[in-house]
N, C-alpha and C positions, 0 to 999 in steps of 0.2 A: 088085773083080770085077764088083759090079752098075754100074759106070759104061757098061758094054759096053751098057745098057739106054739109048734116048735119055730127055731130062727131056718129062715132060709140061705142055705150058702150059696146063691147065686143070685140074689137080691136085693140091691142100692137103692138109699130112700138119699134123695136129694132136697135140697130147698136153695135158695137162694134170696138173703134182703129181709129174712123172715117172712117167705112169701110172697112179698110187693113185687121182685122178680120174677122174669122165664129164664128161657132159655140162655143164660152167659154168665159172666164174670168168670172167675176158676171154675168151678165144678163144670161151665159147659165143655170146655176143653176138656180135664179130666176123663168124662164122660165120652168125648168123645173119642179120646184116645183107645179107652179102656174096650169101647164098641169093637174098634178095630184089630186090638190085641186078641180078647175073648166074645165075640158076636153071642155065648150063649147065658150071658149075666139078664140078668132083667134088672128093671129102673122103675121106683116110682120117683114123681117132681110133683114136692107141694107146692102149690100156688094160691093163691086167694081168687083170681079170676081165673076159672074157669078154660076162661076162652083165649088165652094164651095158648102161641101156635109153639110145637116140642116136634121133635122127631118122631117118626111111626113107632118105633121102638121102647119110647118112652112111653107111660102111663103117667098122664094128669090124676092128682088126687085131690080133694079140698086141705086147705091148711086148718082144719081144723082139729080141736082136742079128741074127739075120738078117734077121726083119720091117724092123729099122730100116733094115737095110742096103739093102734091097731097095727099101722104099717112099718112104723120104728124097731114094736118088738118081732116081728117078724123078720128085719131085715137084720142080715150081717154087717152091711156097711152103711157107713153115714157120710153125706159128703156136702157140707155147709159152708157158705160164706161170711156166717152172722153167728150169733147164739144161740142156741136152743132157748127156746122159753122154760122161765124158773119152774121147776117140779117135774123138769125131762127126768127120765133116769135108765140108763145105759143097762140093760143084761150082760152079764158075764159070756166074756167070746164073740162079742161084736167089734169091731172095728172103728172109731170115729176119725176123721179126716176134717179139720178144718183149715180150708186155704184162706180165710180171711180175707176181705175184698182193699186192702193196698197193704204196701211190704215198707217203703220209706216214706216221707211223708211230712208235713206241714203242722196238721192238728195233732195236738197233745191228745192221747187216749189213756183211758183207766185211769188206774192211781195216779197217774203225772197230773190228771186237769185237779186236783186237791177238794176243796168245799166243791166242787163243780160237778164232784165223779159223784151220783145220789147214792146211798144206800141202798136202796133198791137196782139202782146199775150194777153194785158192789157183787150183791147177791145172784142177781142172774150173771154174771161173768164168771164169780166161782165158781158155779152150779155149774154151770157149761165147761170151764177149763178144766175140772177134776175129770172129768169124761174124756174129752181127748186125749187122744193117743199119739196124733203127731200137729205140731203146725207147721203150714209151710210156710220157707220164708226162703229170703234170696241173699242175703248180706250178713253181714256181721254190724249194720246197722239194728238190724231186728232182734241179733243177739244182748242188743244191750238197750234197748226200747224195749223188746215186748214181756221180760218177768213182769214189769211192773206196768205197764203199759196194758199187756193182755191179762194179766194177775193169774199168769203160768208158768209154772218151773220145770214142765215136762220135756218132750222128745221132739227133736223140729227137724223136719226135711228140708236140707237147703238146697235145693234143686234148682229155684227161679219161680218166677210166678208162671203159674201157664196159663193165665190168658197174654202172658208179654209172648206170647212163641210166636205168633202170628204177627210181632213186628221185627222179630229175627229172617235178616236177608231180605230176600225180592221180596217186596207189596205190591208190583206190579198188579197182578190179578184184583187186588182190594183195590187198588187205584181206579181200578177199568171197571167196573162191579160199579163202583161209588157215581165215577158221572154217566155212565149208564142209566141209572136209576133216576137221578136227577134230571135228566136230557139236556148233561151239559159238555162244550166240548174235551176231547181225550186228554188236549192239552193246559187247559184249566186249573189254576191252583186252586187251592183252600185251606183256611185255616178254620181250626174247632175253638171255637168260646165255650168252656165249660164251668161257669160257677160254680162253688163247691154244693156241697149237701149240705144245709141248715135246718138243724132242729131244735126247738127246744119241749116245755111245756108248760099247760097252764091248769089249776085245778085239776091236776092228774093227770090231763089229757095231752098226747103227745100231738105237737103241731111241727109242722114244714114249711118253713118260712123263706120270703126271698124279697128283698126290694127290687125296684124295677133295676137293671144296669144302669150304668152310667156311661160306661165307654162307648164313644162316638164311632158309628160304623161304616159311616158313612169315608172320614177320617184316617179310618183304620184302612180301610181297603185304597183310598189313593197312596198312603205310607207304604204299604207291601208292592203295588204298583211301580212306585218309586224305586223301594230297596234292592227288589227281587226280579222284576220285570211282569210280562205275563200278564192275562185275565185272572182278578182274584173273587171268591164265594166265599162267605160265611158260614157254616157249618155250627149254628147253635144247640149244645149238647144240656140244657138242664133240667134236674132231676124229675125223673116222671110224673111223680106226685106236681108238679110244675108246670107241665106242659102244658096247660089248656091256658094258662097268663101269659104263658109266652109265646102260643097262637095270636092271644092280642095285640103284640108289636106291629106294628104298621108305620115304612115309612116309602113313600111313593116313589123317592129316587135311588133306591136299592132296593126295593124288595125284591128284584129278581135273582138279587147277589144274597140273596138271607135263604139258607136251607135248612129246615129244621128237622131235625133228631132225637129230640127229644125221647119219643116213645119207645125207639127200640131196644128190646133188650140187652142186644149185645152192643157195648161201643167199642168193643177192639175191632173186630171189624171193619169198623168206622174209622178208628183213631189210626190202622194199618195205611190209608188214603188219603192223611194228608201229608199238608206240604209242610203247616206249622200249627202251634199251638198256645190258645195262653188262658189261665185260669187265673185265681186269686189265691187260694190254696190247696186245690186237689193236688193227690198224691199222683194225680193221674199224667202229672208234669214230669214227675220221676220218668213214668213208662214210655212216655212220648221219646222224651230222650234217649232214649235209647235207640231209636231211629236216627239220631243224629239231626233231626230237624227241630228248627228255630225254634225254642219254648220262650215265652215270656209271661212275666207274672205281671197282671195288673189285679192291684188291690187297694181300695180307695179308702179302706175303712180299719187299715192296721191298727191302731190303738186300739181301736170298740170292741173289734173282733179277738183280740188276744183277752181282754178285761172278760169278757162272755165265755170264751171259751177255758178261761181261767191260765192260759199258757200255752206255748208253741215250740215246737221242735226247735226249729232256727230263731236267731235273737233279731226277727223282724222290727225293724221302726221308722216312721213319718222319714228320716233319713237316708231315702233310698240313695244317696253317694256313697253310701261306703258299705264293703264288704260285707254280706251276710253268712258268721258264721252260726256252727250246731248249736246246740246250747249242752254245754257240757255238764250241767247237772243232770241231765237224761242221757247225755254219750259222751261219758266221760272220756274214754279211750279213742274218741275219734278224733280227728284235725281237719276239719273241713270247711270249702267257703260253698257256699249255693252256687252252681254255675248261672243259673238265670239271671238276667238285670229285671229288675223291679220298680214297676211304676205306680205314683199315685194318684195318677190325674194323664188327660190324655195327651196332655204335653210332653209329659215326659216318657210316654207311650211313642208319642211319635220320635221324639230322641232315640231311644233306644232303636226303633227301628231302622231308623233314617243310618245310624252309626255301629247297625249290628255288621262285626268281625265274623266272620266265618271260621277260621283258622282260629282264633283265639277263645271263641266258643268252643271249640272241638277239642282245642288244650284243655280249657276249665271242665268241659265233661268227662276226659281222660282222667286227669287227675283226681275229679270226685268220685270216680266208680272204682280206682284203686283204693282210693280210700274208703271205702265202705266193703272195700273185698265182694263187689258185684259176682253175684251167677248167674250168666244168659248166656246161656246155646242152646236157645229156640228148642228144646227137648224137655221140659220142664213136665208137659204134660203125661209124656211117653214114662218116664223116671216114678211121676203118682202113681197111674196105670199099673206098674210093672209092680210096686210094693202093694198092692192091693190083691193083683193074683197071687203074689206070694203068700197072702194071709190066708191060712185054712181054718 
């Protein structure tokens, strides 16, 4: 029924997370390149709250079925980081864009997780990929990860990701920005704990799950102290759905050193300001690295989490001595080791830190970004931007 509406050609509907998002991941970048190229586009951004803060420019819309219905078919562009919900359906001479929210990465997606990927995943993944018209991606890892992975055969812009553009070159500003805010001083490290995203479900109903951490932080911060020298902060980054559990953390001899992040939308921003980083498996370790700052993985629960997630990019196991490479059933063509060292417990957290190389991390990341034929020159977003005015 809303097709009876013409499409507007100067009209972006956004979303981000399916909603759960604002203002970031790709499309904030995009968006805001594209502001700056042509100031006379207009934006809607679906959100689920409301009250999420967007630039003047942009129009809050409810993420709901009619909204979609209404401002989808009216819009010529689409600029998403997730799926469309099953029974989207794209008009002839619209444009979709989806930059997907990571490019390398840790968890098996799509077809690769096997019984794990539902039929109904199946469904809404194809719905949504026969739509798009380009994905972005950054590597020639994506090229051989996402047919099956994203269960798409189409057109990919390999540009970079652009929310990575804001950790190309100086972060100074994000640096200054970050303990500003905090009221900590200029000189102050930090490192970001970001546990990954967990999801599964139960009786239909889709749940976000998390156990309490495990890794010692108190620990963690004399080890960096040690390594690196310096006043070090904690920067916990987990998933928003998350947040309010991880307001409950409470420990009286570092809570001053614990800064939580949680909530905000954007974590590049964020992730441009520190000093290091360490997940269990966000892909969000790839992007870090590319600042050339410390990444390390602690993940305590590698067996469970690969059995759950049905498989993993890299051949992760209880044996963090030895080399972690790809898993060549999903990148066949590549030859890769993980540069990060990998811990299971805080012991071995603290080894790596106490005996992290500088120089031979910088070789091990050298090496893994030729080998995935890396695209970063911090221009990623400008590159979206420019194929979108091109589209009339």
């Amino acid at each position: 029924m809303c097709r009876i509406f013409p499409i507007d050609k100067k009209l972006i509907s956004v979303c981000t997370f399916e909603g759960r998002g604002g203002f970031g991941c790709n499309p904030k970048y995009i968006v805001e390149a594209l502001h700056k190229l042509d100031s006379t586009y207009s934006y809607v951004w679906f959100v689920n709250d409301i009250n999420k803060e967007l630039p003047e420019y942009i129009k809050k819309v409810p993420n709901t079925v009619l909204s979609r219905a209404y401002w989808l078919s009216r819009s010529m562009v689409w600029i998403d980081n997730y799926r469309k919900p099953y029974g989207t359906k794209k008009r002839k001479g619209q444009l979709y864009i989806n930059t997907w929210h990571a490019t390398q990465g840790f968890k098996s997606i799509g077809l690769w997780r096997g019984k794990a990927f539902s039929t109904m995943a199946y469904l809404v993944s194809k719905n949504d990929s026969d739509m798009v018209d380009f994905f972005v991606t950054d590597s020639k890892w994506c090229d051989e990860v996402n047919p099956k992975g994203m269960v798409y055969d189409g057109n990919f812009l390999k540009v970079g990701a652009p929310r990575c553009d804001v950790l190309y070159g100086d972060r100074s500003k994000y640096k200054k920005t970050f303990r500003l805010k905090h009221k900590i001083s200029e000189d102050a490290k930090v490192v970001m704990y970001a546990p990954t995203f967990r999801e599964g479900s139960k009786n239909g109903k889709r749940l976000v799950f998390s156990e309490i951490w495990s890794i010692d932080f108190n620990r963690l911060i004399e080890n960096l102290k040690k390594r690196f020298g310096g006043e070090w902060y904690v920067c916990i980054r987990v998933h928003p759905q998350l947040a309010e559990a991880c307001k409950e953390y409470k420990n009286t001899d570092i809570q001053k050193y614990i800064l939580d992040e949680s909530k905000a939308d954007d974590m590049y921003e964020i992730l441009a300001a520190m000093d290091a980083y360490i997940t269990d498996y966000s892909s969000a370790a790839m992007d870090a690295s590319l600042t050339h700052m410390p990444v390390f993985m602690y993940a305590d629960d590698i067996v469970q989490y690969t059995k759950d997630r049905g498989s993993l990019l890299w051949n992760l196991s209880d044996d963090t001595s030895k080399p972690v490479t790809n898993n060549k059933k999903m990148t066949p063509n590549l030859d890769l080791i993980l540069p990060f060292s990998v811990s299971k417990d805080n012991d071995e957290l603290e080894r790596n830190i106490l005996n992290f190389n500088k120089k031979e991390y910088l070789d091990k990341i050298k090496k893994y970004e030729d080998g995935v034929e890396l695209v970063f020159n911090g221009d990623a977003s400008e590159k979206v931007a420019r194929e979108i005015v091109k589209f009339r």
